[in-house]
Structure formats: structure tokens, C-alpha cells
PDB file of N, CA, C and O in Angstrom:
ATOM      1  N   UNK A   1       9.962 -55.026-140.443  1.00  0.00           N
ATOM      2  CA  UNK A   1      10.216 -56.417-140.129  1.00  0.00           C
ATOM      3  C   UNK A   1      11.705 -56.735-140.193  1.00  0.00           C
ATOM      4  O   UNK A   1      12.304 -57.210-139.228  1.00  0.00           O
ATOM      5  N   UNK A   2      12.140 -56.527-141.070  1.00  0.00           N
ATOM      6  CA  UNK A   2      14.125 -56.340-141.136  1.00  0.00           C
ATOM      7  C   UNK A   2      14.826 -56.326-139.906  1.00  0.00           C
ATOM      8  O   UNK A   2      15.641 -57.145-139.481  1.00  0.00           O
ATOM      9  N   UNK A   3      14.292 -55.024-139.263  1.00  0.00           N
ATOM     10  CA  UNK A   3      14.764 -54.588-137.749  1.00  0.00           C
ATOM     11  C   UNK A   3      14.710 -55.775-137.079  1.00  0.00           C
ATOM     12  O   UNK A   3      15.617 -56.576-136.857  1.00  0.00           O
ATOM     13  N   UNK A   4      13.398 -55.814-136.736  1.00  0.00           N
ATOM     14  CA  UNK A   4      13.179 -57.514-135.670  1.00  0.00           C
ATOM     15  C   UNK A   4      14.301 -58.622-136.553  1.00  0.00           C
ATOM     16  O   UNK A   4      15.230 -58.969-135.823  1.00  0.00           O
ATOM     17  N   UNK A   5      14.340 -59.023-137.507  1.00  0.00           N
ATOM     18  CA  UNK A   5      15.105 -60.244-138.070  1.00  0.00           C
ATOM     19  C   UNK A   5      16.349 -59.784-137.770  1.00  0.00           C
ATOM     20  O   UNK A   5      17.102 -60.681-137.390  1.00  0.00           O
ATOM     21  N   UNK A   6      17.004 -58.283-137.825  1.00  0.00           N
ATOM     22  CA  UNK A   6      18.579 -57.615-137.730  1.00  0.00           C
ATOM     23  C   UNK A   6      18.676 -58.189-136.194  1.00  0.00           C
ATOM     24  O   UNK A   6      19.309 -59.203-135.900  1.00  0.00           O
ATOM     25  N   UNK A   7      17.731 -57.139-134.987  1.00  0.00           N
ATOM     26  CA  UNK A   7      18.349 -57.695-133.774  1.00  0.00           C
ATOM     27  C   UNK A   7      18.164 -59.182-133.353  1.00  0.00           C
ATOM     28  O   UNK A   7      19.053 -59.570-132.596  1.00  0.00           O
ATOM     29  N   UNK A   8      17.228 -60.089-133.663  1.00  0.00           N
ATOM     30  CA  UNK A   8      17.331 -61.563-133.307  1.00  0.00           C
ATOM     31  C   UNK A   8      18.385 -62.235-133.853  1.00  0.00           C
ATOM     32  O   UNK A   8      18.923 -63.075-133.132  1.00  0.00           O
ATOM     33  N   UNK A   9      18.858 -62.047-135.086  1.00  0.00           N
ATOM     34  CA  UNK A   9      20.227 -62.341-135.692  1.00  0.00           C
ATOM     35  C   UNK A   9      21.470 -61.621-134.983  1.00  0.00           C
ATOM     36  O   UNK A   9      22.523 -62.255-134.920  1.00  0.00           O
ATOM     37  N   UNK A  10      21.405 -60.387-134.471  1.00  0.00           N
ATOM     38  CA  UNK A  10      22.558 -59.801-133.581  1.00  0.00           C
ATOM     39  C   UNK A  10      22.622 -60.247-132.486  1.00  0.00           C
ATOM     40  O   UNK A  10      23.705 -60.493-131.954  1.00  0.00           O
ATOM     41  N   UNK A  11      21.255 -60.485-131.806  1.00  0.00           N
ATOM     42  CA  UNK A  11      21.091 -61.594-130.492  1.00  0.00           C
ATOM     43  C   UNK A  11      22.204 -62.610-130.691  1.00  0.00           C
ATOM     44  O   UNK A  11      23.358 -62.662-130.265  1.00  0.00           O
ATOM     45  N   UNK A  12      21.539 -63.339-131.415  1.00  0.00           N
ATOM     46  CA  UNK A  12      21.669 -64.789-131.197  1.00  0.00           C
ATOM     47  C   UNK A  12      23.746 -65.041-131.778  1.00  0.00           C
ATOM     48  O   UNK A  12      24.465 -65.886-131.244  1.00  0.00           O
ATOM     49  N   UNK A  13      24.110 -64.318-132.624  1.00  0.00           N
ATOM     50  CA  UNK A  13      25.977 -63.405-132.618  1.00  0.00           C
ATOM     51  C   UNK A  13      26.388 -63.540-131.600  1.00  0.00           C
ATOM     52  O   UNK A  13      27.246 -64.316-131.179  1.00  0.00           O
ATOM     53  N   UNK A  14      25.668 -62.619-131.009  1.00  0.00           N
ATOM     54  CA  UNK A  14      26.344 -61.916-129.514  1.00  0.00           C
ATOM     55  C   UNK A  14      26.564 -63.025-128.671  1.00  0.00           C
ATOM     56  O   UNK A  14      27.559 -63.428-128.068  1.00  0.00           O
ATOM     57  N   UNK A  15      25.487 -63.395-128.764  1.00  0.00           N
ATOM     58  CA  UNK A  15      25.418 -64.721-127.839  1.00  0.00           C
ATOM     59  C   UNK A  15      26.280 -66.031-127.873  1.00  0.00           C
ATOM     60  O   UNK A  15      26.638 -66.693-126.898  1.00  0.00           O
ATOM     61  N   UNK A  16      26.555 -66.283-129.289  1.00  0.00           N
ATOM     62  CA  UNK A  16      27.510 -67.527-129.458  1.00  0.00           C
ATOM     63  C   UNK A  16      29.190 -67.074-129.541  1.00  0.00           C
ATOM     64  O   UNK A  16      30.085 -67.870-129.821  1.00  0.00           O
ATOM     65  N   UNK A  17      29.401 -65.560-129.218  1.00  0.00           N
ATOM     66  CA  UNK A  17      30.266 -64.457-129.169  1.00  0.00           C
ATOM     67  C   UNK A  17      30.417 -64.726-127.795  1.00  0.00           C
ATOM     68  O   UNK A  17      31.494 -65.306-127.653  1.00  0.00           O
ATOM     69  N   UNK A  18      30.058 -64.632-127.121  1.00  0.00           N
ATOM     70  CA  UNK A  18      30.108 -64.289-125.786  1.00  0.00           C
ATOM     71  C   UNK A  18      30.666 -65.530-125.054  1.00  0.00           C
ATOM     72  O   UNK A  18      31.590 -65.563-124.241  1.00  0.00           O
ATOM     73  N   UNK A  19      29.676 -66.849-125.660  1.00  0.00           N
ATOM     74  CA  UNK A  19      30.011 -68.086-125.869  1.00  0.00           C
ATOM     75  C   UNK A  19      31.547 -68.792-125.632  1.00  0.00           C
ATOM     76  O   UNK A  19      32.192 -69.395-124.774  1.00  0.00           O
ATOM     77  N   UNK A  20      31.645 -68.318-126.900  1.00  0.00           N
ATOM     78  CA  UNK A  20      33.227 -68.433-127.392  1.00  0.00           C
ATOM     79  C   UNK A  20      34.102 -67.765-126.648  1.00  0.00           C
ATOM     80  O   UNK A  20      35.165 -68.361-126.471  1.00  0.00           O
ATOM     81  N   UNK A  21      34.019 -66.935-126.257  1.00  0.00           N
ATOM     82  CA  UNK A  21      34.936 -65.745-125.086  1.00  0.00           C
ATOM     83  C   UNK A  21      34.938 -65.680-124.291  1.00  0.00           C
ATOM     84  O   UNK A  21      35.667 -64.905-123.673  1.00  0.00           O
ATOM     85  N   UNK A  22      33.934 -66.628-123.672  1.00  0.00           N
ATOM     86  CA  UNK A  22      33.672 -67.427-121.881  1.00  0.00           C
ATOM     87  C   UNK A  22      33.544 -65.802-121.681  1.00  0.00           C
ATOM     88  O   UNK A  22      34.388 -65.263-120.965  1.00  0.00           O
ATOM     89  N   UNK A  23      32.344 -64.867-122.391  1.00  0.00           N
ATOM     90  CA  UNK A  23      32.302 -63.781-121.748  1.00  0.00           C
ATOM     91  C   UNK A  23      30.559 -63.992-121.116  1.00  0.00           C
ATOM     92  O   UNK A  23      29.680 -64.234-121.943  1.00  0.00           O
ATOM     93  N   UNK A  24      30.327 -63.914-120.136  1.00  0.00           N
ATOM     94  CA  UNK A  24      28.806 -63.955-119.320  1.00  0.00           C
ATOM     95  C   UNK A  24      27.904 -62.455-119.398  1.00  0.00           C
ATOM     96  O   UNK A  24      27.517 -61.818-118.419  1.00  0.00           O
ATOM     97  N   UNK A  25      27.749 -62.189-120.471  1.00  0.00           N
ATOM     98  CA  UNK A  25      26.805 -60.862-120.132  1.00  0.00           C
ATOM     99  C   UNK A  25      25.227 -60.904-120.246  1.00  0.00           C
ATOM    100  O   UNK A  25      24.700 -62.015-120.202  1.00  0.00           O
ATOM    101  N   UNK A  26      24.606 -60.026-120.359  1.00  0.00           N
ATOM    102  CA  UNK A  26      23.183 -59.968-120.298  1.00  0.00           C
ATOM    103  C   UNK A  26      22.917 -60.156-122.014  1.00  0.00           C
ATOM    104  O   UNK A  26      23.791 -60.221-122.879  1.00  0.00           O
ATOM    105  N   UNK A  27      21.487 -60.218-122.193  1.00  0.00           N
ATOM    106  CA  UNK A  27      21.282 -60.230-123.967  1.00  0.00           C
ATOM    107  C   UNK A  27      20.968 -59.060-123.816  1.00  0.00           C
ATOM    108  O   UNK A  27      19.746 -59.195-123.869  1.00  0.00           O
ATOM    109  N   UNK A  28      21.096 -58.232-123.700  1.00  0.00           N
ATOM    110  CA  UNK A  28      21.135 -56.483-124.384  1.00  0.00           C
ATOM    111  C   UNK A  28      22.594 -56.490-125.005  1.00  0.00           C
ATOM    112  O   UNK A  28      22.883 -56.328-126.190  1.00  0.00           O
ATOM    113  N   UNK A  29      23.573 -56.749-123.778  1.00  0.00           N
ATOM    114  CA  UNK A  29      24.974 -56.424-124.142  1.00  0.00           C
ATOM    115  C   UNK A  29      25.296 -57.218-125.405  1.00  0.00           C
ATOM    116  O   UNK A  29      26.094 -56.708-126.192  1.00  0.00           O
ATOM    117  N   UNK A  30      24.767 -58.408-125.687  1.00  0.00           N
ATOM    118  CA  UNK A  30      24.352 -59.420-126.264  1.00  0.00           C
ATOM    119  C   UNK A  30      24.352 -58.980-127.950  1.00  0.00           C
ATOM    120  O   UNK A  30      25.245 -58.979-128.798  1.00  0.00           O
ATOM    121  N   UNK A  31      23.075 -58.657-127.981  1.00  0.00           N
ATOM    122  CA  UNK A  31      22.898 -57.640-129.037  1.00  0.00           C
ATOM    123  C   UNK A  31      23.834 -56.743-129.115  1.00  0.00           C
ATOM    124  O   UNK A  31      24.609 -57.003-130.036  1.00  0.00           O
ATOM    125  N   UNK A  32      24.090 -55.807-128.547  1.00  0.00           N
ATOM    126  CA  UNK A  32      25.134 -54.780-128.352  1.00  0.00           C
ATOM    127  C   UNK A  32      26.371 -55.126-129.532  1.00  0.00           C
ATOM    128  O   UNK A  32      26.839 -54.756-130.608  1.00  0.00           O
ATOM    129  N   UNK A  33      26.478 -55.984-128.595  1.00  0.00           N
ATOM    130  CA  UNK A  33      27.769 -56.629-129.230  1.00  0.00           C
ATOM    131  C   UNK A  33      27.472 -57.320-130.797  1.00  0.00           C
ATOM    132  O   UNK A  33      28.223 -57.310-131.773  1.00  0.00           O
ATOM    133  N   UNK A  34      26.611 -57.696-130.712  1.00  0.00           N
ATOM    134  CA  UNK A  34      26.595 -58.277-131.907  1.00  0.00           C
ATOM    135  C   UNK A  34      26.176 -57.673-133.386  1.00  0.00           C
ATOM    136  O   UNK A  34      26.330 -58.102-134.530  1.00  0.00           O
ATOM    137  N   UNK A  35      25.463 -56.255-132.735  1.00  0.00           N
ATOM    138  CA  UNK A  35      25.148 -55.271-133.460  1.00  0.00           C
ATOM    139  C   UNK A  35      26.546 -54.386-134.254  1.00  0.00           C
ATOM    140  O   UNK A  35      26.692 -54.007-135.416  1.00  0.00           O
ATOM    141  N   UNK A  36      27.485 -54.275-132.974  1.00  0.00           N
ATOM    142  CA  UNK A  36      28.508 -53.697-133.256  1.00  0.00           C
ATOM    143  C   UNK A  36      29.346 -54.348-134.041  1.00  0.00           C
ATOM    144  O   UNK A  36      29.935 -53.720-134.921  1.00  0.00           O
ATOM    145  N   UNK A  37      29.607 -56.065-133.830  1.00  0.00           N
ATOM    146  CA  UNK A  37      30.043 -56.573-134.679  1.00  0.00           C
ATOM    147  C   UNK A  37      29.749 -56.913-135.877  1.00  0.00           C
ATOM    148  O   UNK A  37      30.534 -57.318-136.734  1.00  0.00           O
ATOM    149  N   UNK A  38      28.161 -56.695-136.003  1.00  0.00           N
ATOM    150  CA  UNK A  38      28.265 -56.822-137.355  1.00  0.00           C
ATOM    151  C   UNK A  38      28.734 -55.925-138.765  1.00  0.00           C
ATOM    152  O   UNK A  38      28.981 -56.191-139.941  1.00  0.00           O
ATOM    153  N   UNK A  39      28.684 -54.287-137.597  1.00  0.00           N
ATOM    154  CA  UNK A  39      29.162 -52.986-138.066  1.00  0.00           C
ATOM    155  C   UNK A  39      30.543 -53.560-138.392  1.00  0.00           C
ATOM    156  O   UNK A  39      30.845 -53.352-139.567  1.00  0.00           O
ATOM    157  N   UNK A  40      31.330 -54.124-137.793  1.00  0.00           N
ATOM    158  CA  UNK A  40      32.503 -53.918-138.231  1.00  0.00           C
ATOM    159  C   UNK A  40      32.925 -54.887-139.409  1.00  0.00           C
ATOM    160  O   UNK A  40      33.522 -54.751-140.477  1.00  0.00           O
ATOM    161  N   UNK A  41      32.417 -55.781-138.815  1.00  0.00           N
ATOM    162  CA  UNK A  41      32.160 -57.169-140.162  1.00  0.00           C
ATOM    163  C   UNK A  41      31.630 -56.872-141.752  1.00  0.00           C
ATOM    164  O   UNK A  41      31.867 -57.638-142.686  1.00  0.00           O
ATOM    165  N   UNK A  42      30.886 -55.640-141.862  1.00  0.00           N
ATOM    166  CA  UNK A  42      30.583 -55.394-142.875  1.00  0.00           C
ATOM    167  C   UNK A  42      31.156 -54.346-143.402  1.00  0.00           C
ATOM    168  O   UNK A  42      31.114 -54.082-144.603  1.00  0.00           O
ATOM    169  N   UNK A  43      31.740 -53.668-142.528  1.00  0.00           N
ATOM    170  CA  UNK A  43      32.979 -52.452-142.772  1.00  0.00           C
ATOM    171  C   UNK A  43      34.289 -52.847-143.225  1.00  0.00           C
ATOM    172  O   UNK A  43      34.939 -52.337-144.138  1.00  0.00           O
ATOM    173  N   UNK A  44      34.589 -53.772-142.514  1.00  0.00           N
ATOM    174  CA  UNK A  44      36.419 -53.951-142.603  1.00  0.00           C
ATOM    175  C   UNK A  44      36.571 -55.815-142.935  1.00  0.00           C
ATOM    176  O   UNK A  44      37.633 -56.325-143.294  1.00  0.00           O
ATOM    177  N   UNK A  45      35.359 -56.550-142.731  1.00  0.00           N
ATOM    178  CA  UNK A  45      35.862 -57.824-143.273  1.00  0.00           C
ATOM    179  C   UNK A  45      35.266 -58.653-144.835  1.00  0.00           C
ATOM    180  O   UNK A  45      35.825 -59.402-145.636  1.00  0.00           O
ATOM    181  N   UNK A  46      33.962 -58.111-144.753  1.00  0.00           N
ATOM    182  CA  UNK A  46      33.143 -58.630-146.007  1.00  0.00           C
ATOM    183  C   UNK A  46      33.995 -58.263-147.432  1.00  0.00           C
ATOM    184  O   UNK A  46      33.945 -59.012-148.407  1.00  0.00           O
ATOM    185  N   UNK A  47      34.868 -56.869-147.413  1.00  0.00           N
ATOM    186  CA  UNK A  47      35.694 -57.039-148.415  1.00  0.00           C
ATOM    187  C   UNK A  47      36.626 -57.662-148.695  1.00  0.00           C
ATOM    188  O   UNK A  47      37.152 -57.530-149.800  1.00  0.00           O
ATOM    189  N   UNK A  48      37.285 -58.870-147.387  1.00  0.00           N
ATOM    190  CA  UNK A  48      38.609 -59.010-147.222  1.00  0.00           C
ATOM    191  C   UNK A  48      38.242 -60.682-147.859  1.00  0.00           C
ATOM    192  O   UNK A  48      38.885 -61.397-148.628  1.00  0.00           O
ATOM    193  N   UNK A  49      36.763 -60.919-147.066  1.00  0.00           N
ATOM    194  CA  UNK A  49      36.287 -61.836-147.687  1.00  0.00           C
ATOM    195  C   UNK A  49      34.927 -62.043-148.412  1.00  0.00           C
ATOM    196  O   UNK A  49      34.033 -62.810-148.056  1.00  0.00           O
ATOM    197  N   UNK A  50      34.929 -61.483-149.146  1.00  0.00           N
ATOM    198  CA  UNK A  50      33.821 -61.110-150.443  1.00  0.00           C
ATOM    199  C   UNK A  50      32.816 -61.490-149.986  1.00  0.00           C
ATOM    200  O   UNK A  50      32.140 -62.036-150.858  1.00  0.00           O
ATOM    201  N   UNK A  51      32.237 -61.482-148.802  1.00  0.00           N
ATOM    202  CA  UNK A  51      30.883 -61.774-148.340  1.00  0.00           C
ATOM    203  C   UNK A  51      29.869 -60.990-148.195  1.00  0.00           C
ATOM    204  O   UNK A  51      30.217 -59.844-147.911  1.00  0.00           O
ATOM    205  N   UNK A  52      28.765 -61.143-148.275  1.00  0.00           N
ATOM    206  CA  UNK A  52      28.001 -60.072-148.090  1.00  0.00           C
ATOM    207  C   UNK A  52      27.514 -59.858-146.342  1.00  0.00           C
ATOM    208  O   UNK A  52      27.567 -60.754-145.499  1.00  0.00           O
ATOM    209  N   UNK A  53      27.164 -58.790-146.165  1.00  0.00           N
ATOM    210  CA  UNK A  53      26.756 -58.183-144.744  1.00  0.00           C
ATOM    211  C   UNK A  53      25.675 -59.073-144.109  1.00  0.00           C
ATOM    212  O   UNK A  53      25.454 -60.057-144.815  1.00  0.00           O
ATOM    213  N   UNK A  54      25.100 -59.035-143.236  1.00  0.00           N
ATOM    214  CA  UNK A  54      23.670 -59.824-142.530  1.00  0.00           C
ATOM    215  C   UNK A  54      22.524 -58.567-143.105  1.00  0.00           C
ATOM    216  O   UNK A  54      21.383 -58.711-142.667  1.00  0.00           O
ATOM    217  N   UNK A  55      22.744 -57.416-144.002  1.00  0.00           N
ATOM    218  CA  UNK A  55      21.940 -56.356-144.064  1.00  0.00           C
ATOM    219  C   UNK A  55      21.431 -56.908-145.394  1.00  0.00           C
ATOM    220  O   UNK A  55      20.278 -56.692-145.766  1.00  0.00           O
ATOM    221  N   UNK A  56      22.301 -57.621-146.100  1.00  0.00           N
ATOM    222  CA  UNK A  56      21.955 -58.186-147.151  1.00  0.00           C
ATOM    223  C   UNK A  56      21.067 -59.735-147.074  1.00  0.00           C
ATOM    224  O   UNK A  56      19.867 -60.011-147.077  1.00  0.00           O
ATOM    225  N   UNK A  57      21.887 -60.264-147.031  1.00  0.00           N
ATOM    226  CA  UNK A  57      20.758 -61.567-146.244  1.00  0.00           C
ATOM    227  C   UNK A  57      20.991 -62.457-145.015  1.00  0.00           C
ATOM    228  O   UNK A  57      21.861 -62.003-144.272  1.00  0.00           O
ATOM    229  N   UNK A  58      20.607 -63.250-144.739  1.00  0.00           N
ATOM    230  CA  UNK A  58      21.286 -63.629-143.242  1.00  0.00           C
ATOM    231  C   UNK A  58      21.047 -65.493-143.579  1.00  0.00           C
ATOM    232  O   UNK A  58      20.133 -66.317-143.559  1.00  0.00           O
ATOM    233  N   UNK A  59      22.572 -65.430-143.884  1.00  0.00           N
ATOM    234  CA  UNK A  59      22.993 -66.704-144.220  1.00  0.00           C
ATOM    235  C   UNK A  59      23.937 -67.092-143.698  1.00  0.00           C
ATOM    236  O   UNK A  59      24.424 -66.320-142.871  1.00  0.00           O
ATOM    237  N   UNK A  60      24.637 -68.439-143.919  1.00  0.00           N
ATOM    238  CA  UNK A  60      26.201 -69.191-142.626  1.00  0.00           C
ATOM    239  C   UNK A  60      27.128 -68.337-143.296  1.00  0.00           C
ATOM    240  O   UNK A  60      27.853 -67.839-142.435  1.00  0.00           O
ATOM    241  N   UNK A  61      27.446 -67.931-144.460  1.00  0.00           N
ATOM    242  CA  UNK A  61      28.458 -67.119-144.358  1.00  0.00           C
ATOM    243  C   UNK A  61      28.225 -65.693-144.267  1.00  0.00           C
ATOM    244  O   UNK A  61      29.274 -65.224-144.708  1.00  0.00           O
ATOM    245  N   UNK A  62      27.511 -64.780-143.971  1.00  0.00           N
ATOM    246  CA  UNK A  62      27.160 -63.617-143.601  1.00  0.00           C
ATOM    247  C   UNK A  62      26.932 -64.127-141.762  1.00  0.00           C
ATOM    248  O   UNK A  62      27.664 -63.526-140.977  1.00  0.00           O
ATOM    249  N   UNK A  63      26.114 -65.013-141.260  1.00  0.00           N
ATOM    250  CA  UNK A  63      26.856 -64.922-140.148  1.00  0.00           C
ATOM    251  C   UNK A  63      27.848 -65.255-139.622  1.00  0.00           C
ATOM    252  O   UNK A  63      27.918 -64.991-138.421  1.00  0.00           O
ATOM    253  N   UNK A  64      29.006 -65.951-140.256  1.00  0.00           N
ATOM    254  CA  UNK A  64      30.312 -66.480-139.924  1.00  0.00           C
ATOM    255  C   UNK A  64      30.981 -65.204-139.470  1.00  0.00           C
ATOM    256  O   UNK A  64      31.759 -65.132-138.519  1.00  0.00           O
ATOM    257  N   UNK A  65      30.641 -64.309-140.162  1.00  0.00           N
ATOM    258  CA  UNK A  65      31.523 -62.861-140.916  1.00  0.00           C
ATOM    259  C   UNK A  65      31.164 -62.121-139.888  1.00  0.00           C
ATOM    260  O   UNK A  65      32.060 -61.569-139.249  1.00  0.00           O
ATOM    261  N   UNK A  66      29.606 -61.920-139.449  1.00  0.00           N
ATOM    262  CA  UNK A  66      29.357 -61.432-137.987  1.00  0.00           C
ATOM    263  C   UNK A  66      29.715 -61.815-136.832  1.00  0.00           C
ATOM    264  O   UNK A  66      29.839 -61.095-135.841  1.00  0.00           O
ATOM    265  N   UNK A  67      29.982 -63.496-136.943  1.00  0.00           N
ATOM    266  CA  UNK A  67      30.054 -63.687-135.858  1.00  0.00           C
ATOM    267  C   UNK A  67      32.013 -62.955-135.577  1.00  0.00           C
ATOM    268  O   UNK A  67      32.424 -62.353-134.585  1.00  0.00           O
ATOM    269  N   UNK A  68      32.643 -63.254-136.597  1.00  0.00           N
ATOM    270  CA  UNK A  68      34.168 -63.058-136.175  1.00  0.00           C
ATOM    271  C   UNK A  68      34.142 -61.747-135.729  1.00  0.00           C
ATOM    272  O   UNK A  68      34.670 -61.543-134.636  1.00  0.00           O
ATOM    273  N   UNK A  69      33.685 -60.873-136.278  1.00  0.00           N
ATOM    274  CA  UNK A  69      33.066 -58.694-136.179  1.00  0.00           C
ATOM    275  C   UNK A  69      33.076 -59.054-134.366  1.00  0.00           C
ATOM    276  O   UNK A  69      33.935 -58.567-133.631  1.00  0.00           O
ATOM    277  N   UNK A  70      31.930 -60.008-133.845  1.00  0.00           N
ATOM    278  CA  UNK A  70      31.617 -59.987-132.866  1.00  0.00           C
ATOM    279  C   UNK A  70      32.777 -60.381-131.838  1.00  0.00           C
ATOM    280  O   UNK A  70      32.838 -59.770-130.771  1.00  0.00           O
ATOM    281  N   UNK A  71      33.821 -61.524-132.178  1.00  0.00           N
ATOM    282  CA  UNK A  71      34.282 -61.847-131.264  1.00  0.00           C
ATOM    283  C   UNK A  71      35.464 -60.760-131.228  1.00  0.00           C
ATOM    284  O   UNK A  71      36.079 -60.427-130.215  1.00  0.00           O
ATOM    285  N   UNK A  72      35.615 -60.392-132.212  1.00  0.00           N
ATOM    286  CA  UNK A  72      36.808 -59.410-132.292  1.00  0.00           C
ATOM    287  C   UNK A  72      36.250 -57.832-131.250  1.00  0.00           C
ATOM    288  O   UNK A  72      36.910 -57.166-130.452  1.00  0.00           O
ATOM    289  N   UNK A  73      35.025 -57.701-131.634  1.00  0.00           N
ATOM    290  CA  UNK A  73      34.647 -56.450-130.429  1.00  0.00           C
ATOM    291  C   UNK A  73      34.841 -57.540-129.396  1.00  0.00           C
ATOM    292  O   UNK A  73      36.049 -57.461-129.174  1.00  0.00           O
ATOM    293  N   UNK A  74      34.352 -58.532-128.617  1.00  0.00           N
ATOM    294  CA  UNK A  74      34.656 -58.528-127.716  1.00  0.00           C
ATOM    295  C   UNK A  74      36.202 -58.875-127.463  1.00  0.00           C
ATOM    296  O   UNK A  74      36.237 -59.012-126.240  1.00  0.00           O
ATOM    297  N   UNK A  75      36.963 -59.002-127.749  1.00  0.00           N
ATOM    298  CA  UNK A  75      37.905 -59.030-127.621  1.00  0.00           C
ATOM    299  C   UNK A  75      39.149 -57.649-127.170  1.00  0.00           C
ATOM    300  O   UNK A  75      40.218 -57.468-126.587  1.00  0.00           O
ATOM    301  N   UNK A  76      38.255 -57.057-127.802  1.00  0.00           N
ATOM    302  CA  UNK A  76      38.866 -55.870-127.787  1.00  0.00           C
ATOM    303  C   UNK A  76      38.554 -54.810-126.546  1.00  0.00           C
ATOM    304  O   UNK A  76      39.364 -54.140-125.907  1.00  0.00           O
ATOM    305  N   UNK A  77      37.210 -54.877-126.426  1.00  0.00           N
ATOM    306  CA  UNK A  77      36.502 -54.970-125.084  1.00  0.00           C
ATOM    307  C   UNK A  77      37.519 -55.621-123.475  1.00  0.00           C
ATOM    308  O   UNK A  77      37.733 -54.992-122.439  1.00  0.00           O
ATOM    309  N   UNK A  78      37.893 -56.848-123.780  1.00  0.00           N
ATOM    310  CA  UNK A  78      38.588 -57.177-122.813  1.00  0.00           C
ATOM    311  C   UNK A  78      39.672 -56.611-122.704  1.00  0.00           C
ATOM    312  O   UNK A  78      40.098 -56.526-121.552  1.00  0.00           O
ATOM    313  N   UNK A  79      40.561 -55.993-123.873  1.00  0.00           N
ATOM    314  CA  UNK A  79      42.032 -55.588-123.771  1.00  0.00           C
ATOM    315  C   UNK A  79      41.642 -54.214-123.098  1.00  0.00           C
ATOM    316  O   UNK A  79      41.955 -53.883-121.954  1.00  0.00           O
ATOM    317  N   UNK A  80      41.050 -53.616-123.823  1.00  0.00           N
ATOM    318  CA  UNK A  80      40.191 -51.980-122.719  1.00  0.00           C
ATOM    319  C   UNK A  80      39.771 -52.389-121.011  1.00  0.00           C
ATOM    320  O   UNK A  80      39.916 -51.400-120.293  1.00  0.00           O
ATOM    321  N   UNK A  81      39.421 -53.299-120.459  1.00  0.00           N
ATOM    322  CA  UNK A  81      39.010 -53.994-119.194  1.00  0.00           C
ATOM    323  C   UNK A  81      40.336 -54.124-118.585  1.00  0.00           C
ATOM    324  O   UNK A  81      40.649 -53.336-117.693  1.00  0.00           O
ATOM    325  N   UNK A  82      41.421 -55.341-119.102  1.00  0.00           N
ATOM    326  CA  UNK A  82      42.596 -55.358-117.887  1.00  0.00           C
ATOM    327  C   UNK A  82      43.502 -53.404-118.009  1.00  0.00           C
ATOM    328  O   UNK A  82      43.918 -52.921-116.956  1.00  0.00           O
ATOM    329  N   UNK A  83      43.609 -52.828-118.955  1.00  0.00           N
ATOM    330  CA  UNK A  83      44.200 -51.456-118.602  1.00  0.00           C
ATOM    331  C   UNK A  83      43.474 -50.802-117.712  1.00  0.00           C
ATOM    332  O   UNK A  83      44.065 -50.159-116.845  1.00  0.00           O
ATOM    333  N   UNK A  84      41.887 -50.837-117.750  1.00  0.00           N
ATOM    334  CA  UNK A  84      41.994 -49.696-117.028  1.00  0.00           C
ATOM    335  C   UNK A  84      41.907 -50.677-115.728  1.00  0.00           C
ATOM    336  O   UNK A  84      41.953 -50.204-114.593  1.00  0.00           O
TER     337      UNK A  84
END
């Protein structure tokens, strides 16, 4: 059951990610993204700001923390897009 609550919570990231970044993709990429961001959010930001992961529970500040993971992949995503 976790799984289903992880990707509807990475959904719904991705999505207000995508949002924010006037980026238009599908909800796979959606997830994608929001999956990935939460990888990074719980890697490199939850220590910076003592939060816990969305693996832990899925609250406004565990998704704040995903959501930034998220906009920052996409962001980064776009800088990879205008080079090549």
C-alpha cells in the first residue's frame, strides 16, 4: 500500500512541478519527475533542512522538500534541453 500512496504523492509533485515550470508533460513524466525529485530531496535537502523524506510520512513539509527535489530536476532537465 506505501507504493500506491509513494506514486500518487510523486504524481501529484510532479504535477504542481511541472506547474510551476510552465513545463506541459504527460503524468508518467509526471511521476517521473517527481519520483526523482523526491530522490534527491531526501538525499541532498532533508539534511540541509531537517525534514524528513515523503518515505517517512507525507506531510506539507516533506512535500515542500519534494516538491523543491522536483522543480530543481526539472530545471535541470531544461538546462540539458537548450544544449543539446
Amino acid at each position: 500500500m506505501n507504493i500506491i500512496i509513494y506514486l500518487i504523492a510523486a504524481a501529484i509533485v510532479g504535477w504542481v512541478a511541472s506547474e510551476i515550470m510552465k513545463d506541459r508533460a504527460s503524468l508518467l513524466i509526471n511521476i517521473i519527475v517527481g519520483v526523482v525529485g523526491a530522490f534527491l530531496a531526501g538525499y541532498f535537502l532533508s539534511p540541509i533542512f531537517k525534514v524528513g523524506t515523503i518515505n517517512d510520512a507525507v506531510n506539507i513539509p516533506t512535500m515542500l522538500v519534494t516538491l523543491l527535489g522536483a522543480v530543481i530536476v526539472i530545471a535541470i532537465v531544461h538546462l540539458l534541453r537548450r544544449r543539446v
